[in-house]
C-alpha positions in Angstrom: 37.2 133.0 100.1 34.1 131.9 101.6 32.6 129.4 99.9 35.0 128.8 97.2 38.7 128.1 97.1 41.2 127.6 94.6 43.4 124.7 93.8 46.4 124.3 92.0 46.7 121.0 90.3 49.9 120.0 89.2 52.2 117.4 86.9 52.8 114.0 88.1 56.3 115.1 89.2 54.6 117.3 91.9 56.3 120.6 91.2 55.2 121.6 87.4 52.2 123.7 87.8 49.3 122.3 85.3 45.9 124.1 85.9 44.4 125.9 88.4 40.9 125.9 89.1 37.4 126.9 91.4 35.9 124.4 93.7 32.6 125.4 95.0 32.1 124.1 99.0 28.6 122.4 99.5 25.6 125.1 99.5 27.4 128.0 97.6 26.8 129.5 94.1 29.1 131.1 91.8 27.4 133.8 89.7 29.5 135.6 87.1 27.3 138.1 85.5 28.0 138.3 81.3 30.0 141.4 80.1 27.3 142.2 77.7 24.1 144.0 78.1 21.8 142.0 75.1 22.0 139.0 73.7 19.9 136.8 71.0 22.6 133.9 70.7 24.8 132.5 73.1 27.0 129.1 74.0 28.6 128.7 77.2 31.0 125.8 77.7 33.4 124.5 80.6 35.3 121.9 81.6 34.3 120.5 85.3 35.8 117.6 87.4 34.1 116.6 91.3 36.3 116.2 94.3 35.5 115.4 98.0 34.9 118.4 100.3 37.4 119.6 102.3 37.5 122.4 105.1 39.5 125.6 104.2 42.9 126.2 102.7 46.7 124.2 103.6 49.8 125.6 104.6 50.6 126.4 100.6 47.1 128.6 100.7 46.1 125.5 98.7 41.8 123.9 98.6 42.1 120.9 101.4 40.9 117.7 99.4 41.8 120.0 96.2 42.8 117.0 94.2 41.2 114.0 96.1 38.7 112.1 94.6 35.3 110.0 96.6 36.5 106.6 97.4 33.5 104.1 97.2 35.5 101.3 98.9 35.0 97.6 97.7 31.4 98.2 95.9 30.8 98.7 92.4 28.2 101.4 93.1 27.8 104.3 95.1 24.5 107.3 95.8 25.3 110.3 96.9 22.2 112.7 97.7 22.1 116.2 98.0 18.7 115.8 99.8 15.9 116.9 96.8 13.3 118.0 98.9 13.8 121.9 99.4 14.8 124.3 97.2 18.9 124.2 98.4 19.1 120.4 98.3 19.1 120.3 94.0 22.0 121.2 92.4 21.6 124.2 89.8 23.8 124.4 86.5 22.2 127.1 83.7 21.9 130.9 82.9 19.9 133.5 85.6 18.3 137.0 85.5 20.0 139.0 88.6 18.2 140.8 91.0 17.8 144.4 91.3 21.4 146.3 92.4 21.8 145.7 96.0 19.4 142.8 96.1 21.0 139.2 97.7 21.6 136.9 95.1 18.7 133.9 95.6 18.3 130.6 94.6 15.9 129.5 91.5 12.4 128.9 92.8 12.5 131.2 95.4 10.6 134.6 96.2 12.4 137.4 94.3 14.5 135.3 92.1 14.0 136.9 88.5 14.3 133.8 86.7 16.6 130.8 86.1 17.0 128.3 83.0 19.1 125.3 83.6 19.8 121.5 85.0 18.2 120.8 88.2 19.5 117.7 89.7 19.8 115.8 93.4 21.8 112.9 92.7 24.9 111.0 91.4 25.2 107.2 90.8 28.8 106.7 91.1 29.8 103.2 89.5 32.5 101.6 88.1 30.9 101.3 85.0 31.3 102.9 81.3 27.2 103.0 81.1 26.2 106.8 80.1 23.7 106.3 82.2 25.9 106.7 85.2 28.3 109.0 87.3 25.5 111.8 86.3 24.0 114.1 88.0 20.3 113.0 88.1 17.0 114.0 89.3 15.6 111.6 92.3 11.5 112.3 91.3 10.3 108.9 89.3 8.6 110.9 86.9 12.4 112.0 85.8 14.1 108.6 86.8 11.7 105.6 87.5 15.4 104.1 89.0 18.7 105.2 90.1 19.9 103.4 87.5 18.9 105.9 84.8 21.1 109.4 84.2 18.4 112.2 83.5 18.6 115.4 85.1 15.7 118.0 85.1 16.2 121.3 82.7 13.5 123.7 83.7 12.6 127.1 83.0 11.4 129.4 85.9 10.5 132.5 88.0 10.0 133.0 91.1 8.5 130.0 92.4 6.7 129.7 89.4 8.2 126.5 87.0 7.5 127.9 83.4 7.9 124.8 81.7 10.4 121.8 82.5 12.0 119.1 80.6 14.2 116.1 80.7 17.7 115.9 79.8 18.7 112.5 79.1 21.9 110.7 80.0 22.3 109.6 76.8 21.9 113.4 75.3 24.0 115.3 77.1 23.3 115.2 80.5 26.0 116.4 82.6 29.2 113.9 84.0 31.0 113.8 87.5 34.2 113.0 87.0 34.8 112.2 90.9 36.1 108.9 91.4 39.9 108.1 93.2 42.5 107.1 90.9 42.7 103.9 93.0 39.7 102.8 92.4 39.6 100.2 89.7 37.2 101.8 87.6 39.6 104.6 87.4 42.7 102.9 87.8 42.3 100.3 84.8 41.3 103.1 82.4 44.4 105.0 83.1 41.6 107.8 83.3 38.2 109.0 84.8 39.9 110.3 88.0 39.8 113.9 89.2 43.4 112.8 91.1 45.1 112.1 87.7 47.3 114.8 85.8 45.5 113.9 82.4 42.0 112.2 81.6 41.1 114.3 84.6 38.1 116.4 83.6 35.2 116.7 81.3 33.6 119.4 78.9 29.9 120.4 79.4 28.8 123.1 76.9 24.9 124.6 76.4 23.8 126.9 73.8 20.8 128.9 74.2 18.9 130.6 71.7 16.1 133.4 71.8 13.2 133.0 69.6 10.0 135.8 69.3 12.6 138.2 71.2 10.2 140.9 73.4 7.2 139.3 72.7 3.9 137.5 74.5 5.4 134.1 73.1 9.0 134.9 74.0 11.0 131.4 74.8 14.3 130.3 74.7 15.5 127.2 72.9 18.7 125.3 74.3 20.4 122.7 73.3 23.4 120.6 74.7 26.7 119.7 73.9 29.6 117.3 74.7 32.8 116.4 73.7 33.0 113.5 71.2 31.4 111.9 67.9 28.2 110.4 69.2 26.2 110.0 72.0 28.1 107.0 73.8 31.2 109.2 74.0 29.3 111.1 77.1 30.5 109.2 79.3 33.1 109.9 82.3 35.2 106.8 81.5 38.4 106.3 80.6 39.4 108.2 76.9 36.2 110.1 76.9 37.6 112.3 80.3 40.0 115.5 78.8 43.3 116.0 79.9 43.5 119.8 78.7 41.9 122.5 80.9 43.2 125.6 78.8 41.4 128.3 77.4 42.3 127.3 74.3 41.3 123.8 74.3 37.6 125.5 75.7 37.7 127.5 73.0 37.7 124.6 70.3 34.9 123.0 71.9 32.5 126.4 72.1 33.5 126.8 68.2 32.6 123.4 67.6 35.8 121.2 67.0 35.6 117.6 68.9 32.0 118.4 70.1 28.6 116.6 69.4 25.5 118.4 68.9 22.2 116.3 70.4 18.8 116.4 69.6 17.4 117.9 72.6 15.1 119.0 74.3 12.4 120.8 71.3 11.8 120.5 67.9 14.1 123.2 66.0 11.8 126.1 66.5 10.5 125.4 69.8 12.2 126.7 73.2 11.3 126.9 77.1 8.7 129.6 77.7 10.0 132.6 79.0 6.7 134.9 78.9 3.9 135.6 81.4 1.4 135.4 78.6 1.8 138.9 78.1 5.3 140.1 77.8 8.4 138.3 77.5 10.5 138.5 80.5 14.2 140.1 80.6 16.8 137.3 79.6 19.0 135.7 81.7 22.6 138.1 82.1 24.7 135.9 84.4 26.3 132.2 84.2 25.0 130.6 87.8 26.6 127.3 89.8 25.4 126.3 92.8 26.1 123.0 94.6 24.2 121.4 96.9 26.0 118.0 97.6 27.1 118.0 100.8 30.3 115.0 100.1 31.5 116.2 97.0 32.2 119.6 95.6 32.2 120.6 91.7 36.0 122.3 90.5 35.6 124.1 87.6 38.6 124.7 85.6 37.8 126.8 82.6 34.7 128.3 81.6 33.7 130.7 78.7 30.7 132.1 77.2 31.0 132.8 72.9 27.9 135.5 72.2 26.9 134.4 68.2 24.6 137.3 68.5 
């Protein structure tokens, strides 16, 4: 389909089907409205691995570059840029209000776009390095990153053009991996892991909860927090052990409900959120999971994603 393709990964003995999953071509979102009409308490989780872009479908009807990782030859370190200067060169990873029936979908910060709540990030410091602070997506402005060095994204609340309120999520607190690197690679290749090429240690889990607080009112907002798979905060990283080797449903599952996961302290105090009012009235919630990717080298392939409603 335009935009999107699907790839079928397999076991290392090239015939035993192992996962299949969604990768999204440079500039195109995937928005999956929620099958449920309200909503107070919800967690979203899925697991996600990079791979380089490709053009179109092989003679098998299979992605081209479907299970080919970013090769970043003989140095240790590697920037790739999905522009950051207008609107479609940040990537965007959260929850969004859709339009009106029969309106085109739109991008967050944009005329008629109802609202969006989520990571807004330009950049990825590949490296062959177990630092959390790399092989993240990050945000290029200093007052986000003073270097590319550091691994904080932007989480920001908006809509419209308007920016609500806007935060930083740190590398170290959950900020979103890019599992991307090619299994030769020795990075990759010593862990035995960290490569979207490999049939296990191939992918990683990113899971966000969000929370309503003062529902309908003036001083509506929406608290969220961040998750990742492991014990403690160096566990989010994409290198070796810490990348996942099950994309099931039922392994996603586990994680949403909690089991192998690690709750950060994030963004607010525990009864604080990201505004979600004009001062008056709260605005409708968010009813749709929304993806887009702007890098124009490398394209996110999501294998599993679910969203648990609490309430």
């Amino acid at each position: 389909m335009p935009g999107g393709y699907i790839f079928q990964k397999f076991e290392d003995d090239g015939t035993t089907p192992l996962d299949k999953s969604l990768i999204i071509d440079p500039n195109y979102a995937y928005q999956v409205p929620f099958d449920f009409a309200d909503w107070n308490d919800i967690k979203i989780g899925m697991f996600v691995s990079y791979v380089i872009t490709g053009a179109g479908v092989d003679s098998n009807n299979n992605a081209v570059n479907g299970n080919v990782g970013y090769d970043i030859g003989n140095t240790n370190t590697k920037i790739i840029s999905a522009g950051g200067i207008s609107v479609d060169g940040f990537n965007y990873i959260g929850i969004m209000k859709s339009g009106a029936a029969g309106d085109d979908p739109t991008l967050p910060l944009t005329a008629g776009n109802s609202g969006f709540l989520g990571c807004q990030a330009d950049r990825v410091n590949l490296y062959k390095n177990s630092s959390t602070a790399y092989n993240k997506l990050y945000h290029s402005d200093t007052s986000v990153n003073t270097t590319d060095t550091q691994g904080n994204s932007r989480f920001l609340a908006s809509n419209e053009t308007t920016v609500l309120e806007e935060k930083i999520l740190e590398d170290s607190k959950g900020n979103f991996n890019v599992i991307v690197l090619e299994g030769s690679d020795a990075y990759a290749e010593s862990a035995g892991g960290g490569s979207p090429e490999y049939a296990t240690l191939f992918h990683d889990y990113w899971g966000m909860r969000f929370k309503v607080l003062n529902k309908g009112t003036s001083t509506q907002k929406i608290r969220v927090d961040i998750t990742h798979n492991g014990s403690n905060a160096n566990d989010n990283t994409s290198f070796s052990s810490q990348a996942l080797s099950d994309p099931s449903m039922v392994a996603l599952k586990k994680f949403i409900n909690g089991v192998g996961e690690k709750n950060n302290t994030n963004m607010h105090t525990s009864t604080d959120g990201f505004e979600w009012n004009d001062g008056s009235n709260g605005y409708a919630l968010p009813d749709s999971l929304f993806f887009y990717n702007a890098f124009q080298e490398i394209r996110p392939r999501i294998h599993a994603w679910a969203i648990k409603k609490i309430s």
